[in-house]
Backbone bond lengths (Angstrom), bond angles and torsions (degrees), N, CA, C in turn:
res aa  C-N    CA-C-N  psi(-1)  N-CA   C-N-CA  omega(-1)  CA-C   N-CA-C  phi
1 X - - - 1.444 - - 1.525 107.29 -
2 X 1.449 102.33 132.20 1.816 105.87 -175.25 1.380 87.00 -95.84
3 X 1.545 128.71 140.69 1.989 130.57 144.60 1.575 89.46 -111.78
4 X 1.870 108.69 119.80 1.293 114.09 166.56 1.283 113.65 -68.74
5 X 1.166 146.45 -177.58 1.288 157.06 75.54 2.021 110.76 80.94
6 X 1.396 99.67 54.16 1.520 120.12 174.73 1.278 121.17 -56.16
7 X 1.200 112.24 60.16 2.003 89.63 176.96 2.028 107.60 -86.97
8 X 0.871 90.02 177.40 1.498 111.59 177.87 1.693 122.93 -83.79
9 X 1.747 79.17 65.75 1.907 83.90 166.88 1.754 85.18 -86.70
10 X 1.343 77.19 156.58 1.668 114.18 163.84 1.707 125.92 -84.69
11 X 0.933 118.80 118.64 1.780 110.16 -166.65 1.415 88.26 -64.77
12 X 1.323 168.98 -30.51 1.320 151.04 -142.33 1.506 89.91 -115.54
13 X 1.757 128.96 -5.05 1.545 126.64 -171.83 1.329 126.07 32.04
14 X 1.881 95.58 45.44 1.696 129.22 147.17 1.528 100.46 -67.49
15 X 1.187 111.36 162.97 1.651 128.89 154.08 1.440 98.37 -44.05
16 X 1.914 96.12 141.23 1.254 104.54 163.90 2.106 111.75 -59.37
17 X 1.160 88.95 -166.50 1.769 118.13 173.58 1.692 95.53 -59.79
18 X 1.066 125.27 154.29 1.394 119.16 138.98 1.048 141.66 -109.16
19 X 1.361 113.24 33.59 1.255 130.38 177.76 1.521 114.15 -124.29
20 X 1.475 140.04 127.59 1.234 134.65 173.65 1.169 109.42 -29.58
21 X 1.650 118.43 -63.72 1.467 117.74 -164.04 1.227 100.67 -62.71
22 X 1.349 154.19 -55.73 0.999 137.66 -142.64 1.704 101.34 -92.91
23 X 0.997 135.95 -41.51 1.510 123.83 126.09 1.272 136.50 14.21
24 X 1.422 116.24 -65.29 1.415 148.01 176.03 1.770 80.24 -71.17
25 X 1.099 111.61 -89.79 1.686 123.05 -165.14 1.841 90.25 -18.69
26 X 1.640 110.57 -80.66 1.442 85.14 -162.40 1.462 137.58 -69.36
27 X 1.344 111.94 -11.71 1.588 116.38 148.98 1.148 116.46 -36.95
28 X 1.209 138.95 -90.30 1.389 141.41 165.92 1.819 101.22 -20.64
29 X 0.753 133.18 -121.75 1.625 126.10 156.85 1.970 109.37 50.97
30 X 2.166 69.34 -78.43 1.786 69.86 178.91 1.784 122.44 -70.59
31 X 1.551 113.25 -27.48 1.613 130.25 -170.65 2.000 87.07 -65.31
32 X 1.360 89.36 -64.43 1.878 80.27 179.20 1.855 125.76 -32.08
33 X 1.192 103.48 -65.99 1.698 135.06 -164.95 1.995 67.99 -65.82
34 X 1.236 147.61 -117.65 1.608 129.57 -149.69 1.506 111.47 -44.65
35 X 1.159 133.20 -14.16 1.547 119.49 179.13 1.873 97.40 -81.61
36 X 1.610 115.48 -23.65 1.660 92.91 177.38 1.057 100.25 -89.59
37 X 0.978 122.81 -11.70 2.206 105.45 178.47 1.535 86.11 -64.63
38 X 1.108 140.68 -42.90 1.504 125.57 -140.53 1.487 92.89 -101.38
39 X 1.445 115.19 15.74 1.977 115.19 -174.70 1.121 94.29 52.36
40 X 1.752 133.55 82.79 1.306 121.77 175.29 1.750 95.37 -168.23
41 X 1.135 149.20 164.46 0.988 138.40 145.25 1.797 132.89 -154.28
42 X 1.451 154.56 -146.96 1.009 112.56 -162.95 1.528 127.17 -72.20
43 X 1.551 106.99 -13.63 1.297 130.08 -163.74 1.483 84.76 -49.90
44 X 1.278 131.80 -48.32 1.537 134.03 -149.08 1.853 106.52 -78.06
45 X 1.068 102.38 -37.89 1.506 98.09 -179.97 1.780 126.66 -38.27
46 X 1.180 109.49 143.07 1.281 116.23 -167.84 1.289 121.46 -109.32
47 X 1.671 102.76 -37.33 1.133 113.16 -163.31 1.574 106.13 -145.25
48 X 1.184 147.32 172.51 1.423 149.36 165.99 1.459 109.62 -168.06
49 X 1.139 98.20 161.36 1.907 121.25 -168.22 1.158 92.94 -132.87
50 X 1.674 129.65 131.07 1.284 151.43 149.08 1.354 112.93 -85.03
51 X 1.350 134.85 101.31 0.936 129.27 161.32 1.557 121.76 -74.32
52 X 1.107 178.11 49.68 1.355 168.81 144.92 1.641 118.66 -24.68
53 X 1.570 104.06 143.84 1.538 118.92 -172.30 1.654 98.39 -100.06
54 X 1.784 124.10 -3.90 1.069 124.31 170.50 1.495 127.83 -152.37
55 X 0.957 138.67 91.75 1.698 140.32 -165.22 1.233 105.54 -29.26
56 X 1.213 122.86 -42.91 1.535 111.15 167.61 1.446 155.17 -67.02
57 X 1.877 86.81 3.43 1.369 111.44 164.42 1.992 108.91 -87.16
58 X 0.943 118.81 -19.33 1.208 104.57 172.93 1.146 148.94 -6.05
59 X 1.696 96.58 -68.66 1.482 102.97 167.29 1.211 124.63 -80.65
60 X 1.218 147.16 12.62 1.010 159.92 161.18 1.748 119.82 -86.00
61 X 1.303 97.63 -31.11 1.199 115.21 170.54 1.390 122.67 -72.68
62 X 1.325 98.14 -65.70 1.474 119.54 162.51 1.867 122.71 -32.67
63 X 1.365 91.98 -53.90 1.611 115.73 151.76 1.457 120.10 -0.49
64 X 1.702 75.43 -85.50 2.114 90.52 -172.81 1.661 98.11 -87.74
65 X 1.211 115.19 -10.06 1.586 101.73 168.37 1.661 131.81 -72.93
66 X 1.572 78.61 -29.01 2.163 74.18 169.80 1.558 103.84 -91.31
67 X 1.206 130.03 -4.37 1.557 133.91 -177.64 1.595 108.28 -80.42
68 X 1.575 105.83 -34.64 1.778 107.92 177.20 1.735 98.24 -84.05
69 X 1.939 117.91 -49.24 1.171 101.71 -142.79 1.695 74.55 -119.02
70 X 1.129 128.82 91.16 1.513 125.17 163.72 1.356 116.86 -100.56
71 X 1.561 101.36 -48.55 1.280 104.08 -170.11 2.170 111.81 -77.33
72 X 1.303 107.60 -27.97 1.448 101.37 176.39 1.598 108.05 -94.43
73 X 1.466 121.17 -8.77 1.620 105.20 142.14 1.894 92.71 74.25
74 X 1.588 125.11 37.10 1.286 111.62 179.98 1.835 113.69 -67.03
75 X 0.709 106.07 173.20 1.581 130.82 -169.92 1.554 95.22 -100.77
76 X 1.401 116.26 91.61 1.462 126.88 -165.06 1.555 108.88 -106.47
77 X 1.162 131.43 137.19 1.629 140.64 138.64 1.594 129.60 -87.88
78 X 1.233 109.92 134.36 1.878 110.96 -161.93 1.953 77.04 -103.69
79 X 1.032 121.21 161.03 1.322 139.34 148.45 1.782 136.94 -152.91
80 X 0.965 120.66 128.16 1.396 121.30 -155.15 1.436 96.87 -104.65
81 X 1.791 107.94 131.87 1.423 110.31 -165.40 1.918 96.23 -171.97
82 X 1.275 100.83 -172.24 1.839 110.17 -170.74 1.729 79.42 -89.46
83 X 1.111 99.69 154.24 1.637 103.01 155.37 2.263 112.29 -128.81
84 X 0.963 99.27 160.60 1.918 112.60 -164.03 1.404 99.95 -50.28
85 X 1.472 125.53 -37.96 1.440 116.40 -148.32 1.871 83.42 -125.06
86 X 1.396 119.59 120.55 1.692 102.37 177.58 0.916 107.76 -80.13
87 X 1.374 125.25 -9.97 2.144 97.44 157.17 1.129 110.45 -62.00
88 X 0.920 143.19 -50.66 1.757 145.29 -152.74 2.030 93.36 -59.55
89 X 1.533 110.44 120.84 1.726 110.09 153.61 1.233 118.99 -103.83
90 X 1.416 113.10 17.21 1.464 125.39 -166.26 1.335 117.33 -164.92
91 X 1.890 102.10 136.95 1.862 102.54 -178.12 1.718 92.96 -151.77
92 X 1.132 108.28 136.18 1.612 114.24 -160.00 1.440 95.89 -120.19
93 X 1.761 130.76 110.60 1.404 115.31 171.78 1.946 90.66 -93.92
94 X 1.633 104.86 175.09 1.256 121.48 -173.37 1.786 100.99 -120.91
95 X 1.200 126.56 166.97 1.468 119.45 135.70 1.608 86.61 -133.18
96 X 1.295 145.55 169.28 1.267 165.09 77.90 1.322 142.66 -56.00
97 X 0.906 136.57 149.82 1.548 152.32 -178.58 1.564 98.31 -114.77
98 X 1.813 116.29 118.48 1.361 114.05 160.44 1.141 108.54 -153.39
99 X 1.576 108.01 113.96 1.557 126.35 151.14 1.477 115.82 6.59
């Protein structure tokens, strides 16, 4: 299962977080909530993409990324770039593997 390009809308389409990590947090959030429609969840992830609008969000990023994906340990890339919405400092893609 591919999840493109996760940033942190808000289901009520308030302002994101203002904080990377928490940013990161609802990405993951949303990657979770489509891996159970698909009977799948983070355990399954394989792979992930960090997008960041600043290298110095990293660790912060990184943060809530071993907190969602610790235990399946994906094989991740960080990349620093503009992102669509300039609130957004963060966009999390997924791949998974599910049975």
């Amino acid at each position: 299962m591919w999840i493109a390009g996760t940033a942190p809308i808000m289901p009520d389409d308030t302002d994101p977080p203002a904080s990377a990590y928490a940013q990161a947090k609802r990405c993951t959030e949303i990657i979770a909530a489509a891996l159970a429609e698909a009977g799948g969840s983070l355990d399954d992830v394989v792979r992930t993409r960090l997008y960041v609008t600043d290298a110095s969000l990293i660790d912060d990023v990184g943060r809530a990324h071993r907190e969602a994906f610790g235990t399946a340990r994906p094989a991740t890339t960080g990349v620093v770039t503009a992102l669509l919405d300039p609130r957004w400092l963060v966009e999390i893609e997924a791949e998974a593997y599910i049975e």
